[in-house]
C-alpha positions in Angstrom: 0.0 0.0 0.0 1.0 3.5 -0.8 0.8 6.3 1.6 0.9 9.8 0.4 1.7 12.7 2.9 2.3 16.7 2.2 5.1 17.9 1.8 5.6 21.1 3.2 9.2 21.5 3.1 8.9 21.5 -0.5 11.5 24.1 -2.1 9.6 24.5 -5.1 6.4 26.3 -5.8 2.8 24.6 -5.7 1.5 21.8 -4.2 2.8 18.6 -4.3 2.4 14.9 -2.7 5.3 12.6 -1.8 4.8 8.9 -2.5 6.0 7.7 0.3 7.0 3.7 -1.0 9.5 5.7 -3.2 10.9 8.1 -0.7 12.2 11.7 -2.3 9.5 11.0 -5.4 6.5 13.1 -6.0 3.0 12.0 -6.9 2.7 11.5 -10.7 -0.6 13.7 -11.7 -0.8 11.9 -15.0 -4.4 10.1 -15.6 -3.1 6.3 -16.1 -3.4 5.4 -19.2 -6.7 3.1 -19.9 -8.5 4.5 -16.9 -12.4 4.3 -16.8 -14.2 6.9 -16.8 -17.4 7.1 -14.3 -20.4 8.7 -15.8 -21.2 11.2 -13.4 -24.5 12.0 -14.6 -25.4 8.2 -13.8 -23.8 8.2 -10.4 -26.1 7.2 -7.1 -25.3 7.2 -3.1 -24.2 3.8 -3.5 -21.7 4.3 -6.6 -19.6 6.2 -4.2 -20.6 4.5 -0.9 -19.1 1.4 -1.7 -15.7 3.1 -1.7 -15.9 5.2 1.6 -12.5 6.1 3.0 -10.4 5.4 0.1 -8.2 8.2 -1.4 -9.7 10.2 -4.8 -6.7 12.5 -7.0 -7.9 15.8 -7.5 -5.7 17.3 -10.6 -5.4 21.0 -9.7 -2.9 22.9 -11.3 -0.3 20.2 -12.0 -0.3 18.4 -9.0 -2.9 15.7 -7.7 -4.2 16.4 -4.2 -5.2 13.2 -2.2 -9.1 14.0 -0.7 -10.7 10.6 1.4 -14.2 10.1 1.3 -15.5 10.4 4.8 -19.6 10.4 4.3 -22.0 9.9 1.6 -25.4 11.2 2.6 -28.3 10.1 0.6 -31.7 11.6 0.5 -33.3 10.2 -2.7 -36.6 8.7 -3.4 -37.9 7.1 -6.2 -38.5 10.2 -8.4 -35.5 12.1 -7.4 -31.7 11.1 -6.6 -30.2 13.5 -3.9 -27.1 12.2 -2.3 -24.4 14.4 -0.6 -20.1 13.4 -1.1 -18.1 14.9 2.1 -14.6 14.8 1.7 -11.2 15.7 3.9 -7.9 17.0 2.4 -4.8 18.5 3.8 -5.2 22.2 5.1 -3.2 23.5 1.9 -3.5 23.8 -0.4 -7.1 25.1 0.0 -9.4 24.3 -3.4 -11.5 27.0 -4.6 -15.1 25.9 -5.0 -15.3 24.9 -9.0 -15.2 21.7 -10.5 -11.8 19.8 -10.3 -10.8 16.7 -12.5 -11.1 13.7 -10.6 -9.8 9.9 -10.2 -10.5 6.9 -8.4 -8.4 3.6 -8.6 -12.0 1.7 -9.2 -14.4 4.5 -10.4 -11.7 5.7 -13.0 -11.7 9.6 -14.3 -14.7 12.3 -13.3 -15.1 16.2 -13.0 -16.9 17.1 -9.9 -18.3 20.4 -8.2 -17.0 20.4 -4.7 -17.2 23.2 -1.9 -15.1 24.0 0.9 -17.5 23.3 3.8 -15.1 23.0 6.7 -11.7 23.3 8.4 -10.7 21.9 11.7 -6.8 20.4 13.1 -7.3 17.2 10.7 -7.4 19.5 7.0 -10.3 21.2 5.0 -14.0 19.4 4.4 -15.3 19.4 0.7 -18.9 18.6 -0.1 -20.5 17.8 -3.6 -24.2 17.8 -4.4 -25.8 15.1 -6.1 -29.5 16.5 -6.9 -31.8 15.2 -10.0 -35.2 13.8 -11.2 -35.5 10.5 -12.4 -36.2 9.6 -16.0 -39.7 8.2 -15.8 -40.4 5.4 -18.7 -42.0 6.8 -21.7 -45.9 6.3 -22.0 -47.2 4.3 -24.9 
C-alpha cells in the first residue's frame, strides 16, 4: 500500500504529494493510461458509498491532491436522486469551489463540483451535491 503525505518542506512552488514507497519522489498527476471513466451523470449514493474512506486525486494545477471520502449522505426517493459526497484534504492547499478533474483507482476519471465546507486540526472538508429527477419510462 502507498501512503501519500504533504510535503511542506517542498523548495519548489505549488503543491505537491510525496509517494512515500519511493521516498524523495512526487506523486505522478498523470491520468493512467486506460482508466475508466465514471459517468457522473449516472452516479447514485451507493456508486460512491461502496468506496468510503479510500483516497480520490484531485488534478489541480499540476499536482494531484489526495481528498478521502468520509460520508455519503443520501436523500433520494424514487422520483428524485439526492445524495451528498463529504470529503477531507490536507489544510493547503485550500481548493476554490469549482469543478476539479477527478480519479479513483475503481471508479476511474470524473469532473466534480466540490465546496469548501469545513476546516478543523485534521485538514479542510469538501462537499459535492448530487440532486436530480429520475427519468420516468415513456408512456405508450
Amino acid at each position: 500500500m502507498t501512503l501519500l503525505a504533504w510535503d511542506s518542506t517542498a523548495q519548489r512552488q505549488g503543491p505537491h504529494l510525496l509517494d512515500t514507497s519511493r521516498p524523495g519522489r512526487t506523486w505522478s498527476t498523470q491520468a493512467r493510461e486506460g482508466a475508466a471513466t465514471l459517468e457522473i451523470e449516472r452516479a447514485v449514493a451507493a456508486t460512491f458509498a461502496e468506496h468510503l474512506h479510500s483516497s480520490f486525486r484531485v488534478h489541480h494545477d499540476g499536482a494531484a491532491i489526495a481528498l478521502d471520502l468520509v460520508a455519503v449522505a443520501d436523500s433520494s426517493t424514487p422520483r428524485q436522486v439526492t445524495f451528498t459526497l463529504l470529503f477531507r484534504g490536507p489544510a493547503r492547499p485550500v481548493l476554490a469551489q469549482q469543478i476539479y478533474s477527478f480519479e479513483h483507482d475503481r471508479l476511474g476519471r470524473f469532473d466534480l463540483f466540490i465546496v469548501p465546507v469545513g476546516q478543523d486540526a485534521q485538514g479542510l472538508a469538501y462537499e459535492a451535491v448530487f440532486n436530480r429527477l429520475v427519468d420516468e419510462p415513456a408512456r405508450g
